[in-house]
C-alpha positions in Angstrom: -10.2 -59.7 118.8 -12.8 -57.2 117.4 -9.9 -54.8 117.5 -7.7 -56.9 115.8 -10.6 -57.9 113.2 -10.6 -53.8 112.3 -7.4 -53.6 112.0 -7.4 -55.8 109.1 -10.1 -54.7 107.4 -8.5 -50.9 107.2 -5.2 -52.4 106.3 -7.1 -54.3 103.4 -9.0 -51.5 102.5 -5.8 -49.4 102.5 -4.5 -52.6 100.2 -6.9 -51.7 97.8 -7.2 -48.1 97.5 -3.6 -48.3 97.1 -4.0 -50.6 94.2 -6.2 -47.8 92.2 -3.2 -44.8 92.4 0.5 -47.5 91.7 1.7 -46.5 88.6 4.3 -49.0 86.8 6.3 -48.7 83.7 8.5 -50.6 82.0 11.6 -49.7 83.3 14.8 -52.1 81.7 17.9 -50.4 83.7 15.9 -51.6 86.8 15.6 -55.0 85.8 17.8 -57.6 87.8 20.4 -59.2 85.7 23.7 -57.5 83.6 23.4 -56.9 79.9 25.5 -59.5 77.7 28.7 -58.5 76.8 30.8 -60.7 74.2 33.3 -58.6 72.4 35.5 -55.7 73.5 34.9 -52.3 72.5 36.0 -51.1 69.4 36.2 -54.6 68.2 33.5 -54.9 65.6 33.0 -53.2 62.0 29.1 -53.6 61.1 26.8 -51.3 62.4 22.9 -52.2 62.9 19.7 -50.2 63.3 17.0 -51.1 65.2 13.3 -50.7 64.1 9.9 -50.4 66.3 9.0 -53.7 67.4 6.1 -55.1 65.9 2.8 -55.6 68.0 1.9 -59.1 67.0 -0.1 -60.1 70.2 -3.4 -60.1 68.3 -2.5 -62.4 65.6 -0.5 -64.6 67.7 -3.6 -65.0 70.1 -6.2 -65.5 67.3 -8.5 -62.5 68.8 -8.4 -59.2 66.8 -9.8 -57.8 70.3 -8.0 -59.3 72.7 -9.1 -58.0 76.4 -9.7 -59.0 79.9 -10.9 -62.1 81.2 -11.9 -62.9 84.8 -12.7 -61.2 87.7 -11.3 -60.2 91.6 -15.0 -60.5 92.6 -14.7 -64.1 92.3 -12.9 -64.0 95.7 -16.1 -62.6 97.3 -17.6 -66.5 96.9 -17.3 -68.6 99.5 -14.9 -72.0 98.9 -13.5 -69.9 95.8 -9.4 -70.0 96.8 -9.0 -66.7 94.7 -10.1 -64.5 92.5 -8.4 -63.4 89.1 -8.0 -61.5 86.1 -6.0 -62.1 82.8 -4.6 -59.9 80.3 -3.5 -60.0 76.9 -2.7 -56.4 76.4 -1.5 -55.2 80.6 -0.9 -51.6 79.1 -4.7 -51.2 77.8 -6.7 -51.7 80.8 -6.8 -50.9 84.9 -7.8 -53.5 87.7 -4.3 -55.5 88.4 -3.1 -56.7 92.1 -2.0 -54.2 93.4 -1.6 -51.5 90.4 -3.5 -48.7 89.2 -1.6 -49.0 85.8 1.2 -50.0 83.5 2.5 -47.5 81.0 3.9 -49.8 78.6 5.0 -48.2 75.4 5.3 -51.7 73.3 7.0 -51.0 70.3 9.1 -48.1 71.2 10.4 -49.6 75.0 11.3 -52.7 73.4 13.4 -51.4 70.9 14.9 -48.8 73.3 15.6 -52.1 75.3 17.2 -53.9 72.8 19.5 -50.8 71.3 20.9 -50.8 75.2 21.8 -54.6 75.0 23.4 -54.2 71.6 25.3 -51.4 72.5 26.2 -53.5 75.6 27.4 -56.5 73.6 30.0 -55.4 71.5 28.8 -57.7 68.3 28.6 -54.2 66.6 30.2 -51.1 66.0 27.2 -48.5 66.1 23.9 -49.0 67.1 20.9 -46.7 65.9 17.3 -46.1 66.5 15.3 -46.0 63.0 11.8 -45.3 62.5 11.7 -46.4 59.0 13.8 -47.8 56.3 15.2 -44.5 55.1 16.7 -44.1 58.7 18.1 -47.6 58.6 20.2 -46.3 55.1 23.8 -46.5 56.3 23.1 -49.3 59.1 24.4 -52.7 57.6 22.2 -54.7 59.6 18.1 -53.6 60.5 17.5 -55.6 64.1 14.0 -56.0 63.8 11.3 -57.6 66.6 7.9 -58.7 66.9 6.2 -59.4 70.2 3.9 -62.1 70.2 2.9 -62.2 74.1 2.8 -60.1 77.1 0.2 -62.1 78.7 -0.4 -60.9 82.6 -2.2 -63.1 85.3 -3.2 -61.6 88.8 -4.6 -63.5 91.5 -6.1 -62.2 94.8 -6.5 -64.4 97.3 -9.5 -66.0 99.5 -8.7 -68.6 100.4 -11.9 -69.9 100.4 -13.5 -68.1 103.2 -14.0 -65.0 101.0 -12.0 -61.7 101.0 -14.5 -60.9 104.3 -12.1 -63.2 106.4 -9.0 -63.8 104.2 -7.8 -60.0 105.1 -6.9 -61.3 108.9 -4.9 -63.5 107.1 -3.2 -61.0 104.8 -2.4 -58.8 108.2 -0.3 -61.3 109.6 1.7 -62.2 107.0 -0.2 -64.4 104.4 0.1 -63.6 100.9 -2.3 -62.0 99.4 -1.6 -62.1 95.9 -0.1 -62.8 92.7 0.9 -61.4 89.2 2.3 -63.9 86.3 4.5 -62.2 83.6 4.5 -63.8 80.1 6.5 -62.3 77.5 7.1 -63.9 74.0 9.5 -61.9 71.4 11.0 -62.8 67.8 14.2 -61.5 66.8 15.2 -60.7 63.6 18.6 -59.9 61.8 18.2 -58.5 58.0 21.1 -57.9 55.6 19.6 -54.5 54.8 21.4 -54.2 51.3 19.0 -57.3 50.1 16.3 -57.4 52.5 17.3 -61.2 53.6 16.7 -62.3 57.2 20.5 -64.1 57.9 19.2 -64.8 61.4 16.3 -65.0 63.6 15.3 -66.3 67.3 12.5 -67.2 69.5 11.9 -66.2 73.5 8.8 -67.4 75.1 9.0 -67.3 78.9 6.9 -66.7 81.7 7.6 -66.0 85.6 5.4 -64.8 88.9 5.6 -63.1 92.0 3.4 -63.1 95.5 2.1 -60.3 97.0 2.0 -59.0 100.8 0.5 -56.6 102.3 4.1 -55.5 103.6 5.8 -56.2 100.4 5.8 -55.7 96.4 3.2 -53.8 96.5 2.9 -51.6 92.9 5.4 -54.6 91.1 2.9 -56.7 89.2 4.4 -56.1 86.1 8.0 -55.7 87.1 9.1 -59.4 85.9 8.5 -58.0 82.0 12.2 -56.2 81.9 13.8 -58.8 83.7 12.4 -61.2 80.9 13.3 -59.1 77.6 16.6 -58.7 79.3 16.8 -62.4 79.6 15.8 -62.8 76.0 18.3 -60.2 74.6 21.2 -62.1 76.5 19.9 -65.3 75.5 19.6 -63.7 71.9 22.9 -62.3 71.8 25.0 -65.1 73.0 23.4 -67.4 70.2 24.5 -64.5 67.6 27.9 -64.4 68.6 28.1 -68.5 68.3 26.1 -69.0 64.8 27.3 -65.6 63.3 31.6 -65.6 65.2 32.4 -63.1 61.8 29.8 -60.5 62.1 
């Protein structure tokens, strides 16, 4: 039993020291799920451009400084089931599950996510990056998004017999984690020639994953893609039905 008892301990300590050197990104050709496709190639006549997404988080949230709340040493009190942390910004601070940290470029890896959906779909017949509105000239169309959550939850869990004991369950199969993945976006279609917003929608959506010792280790913040590709699908799918002349 002692033996066993050390034995969990260094495989928890190895838990955690891994935790301080994962490094995640946001990576959208890895996410699980196809991109939309609703026209054939070749098909459609206007082209769009797509602009930086708008960081919104801090308005949406009502805190100009939005930060971290909560703590993993909550787990270190007995009768406490788990200790946390939450995020409203996952890309500006360390201390996650099992991560080290999340290089989340929030403007830019949106938009690159939402020119390869486009592209995917059909609904247009060129699809451009544009930093600004003299970029977006010839485009007919300016796709334009605003992010309004990436909210991240992690949980480490005691159990309530403290992270001193909760490690022997870890070893033999328990889960000792988990990591929530909010993400809310607005889309945005604007005539560019007048500057009018013909069309608009609205993802808020949310999803977790547990944590072993053994497994998904390092993926905390791996159900973000898989959500913005949800919401891009979702997206275009309503623009082909309320806008079938584009």
């Amino acid at each position: 039993m002692r033996n066993f008892i050390l034995s969990a301990a260094i495989a928890a300590s190895a838990l955690v020291l891994s935790a301080c050197t994962n490094i995640a990104k946001f990576d959208y050709g890895a996410a699980t799920g196809t991109l939309a496709k609703l026209r054939e190639p070749g098909s459609a006549t206007k082209s769009v451009a797509v602009m930086p997404f708008m960081d919104q988080r801090a308005l949406a949230e009502g805190n100009s400084s939005p930060g971290d709340h909560g703590s993993f040493f909550l787990g270190f009190l007995p009768l406490m089931p788990y200790g946390y942390v939450e995020k409203d910004q996952p890309e500006n601070s360390e201390d996650f599950v099992s991560l080290g940290r999340f290089h989340f470029d929030v403007q830019n890896d949106l938009a690159a996510a939402a020119i390869a959906s486009l592209k995917s779909s059909g609904l247009f017949s060129n699809v451009a990056k544009a930093n600004n509105a003299a970029q977006a000239a010839s485009a007919d169309y300016i796709w334009r998004g605003s992010v309004t959550s990436t909210f991240y939850r992690g949980r480490m869990f005691s159990y309530g017999i403290t992270y001193c004991f909760s490690h022997i369950l870890w070893i033999v199969g328990v889960p000792y984690g988990s990591s929530t993945n909010e993400l809310g976006v607005k889309f945005e279609l604007v005539d560019r020639a007048s500057g009018d917003v013909v069309w608009s929608f609205n993802y808020l959506n949310s999803d977790y994953l547990n944590h072993w010792i053994y497994a998904r280790v390092g993926k905390d913040t791996s159900i973000y893609p898989r959500l913005m590709k949800e919401a891009m699908n979702q997206a275009l799918y309503k623009l082909s039905q309320d806008m079938p002349d584009l």
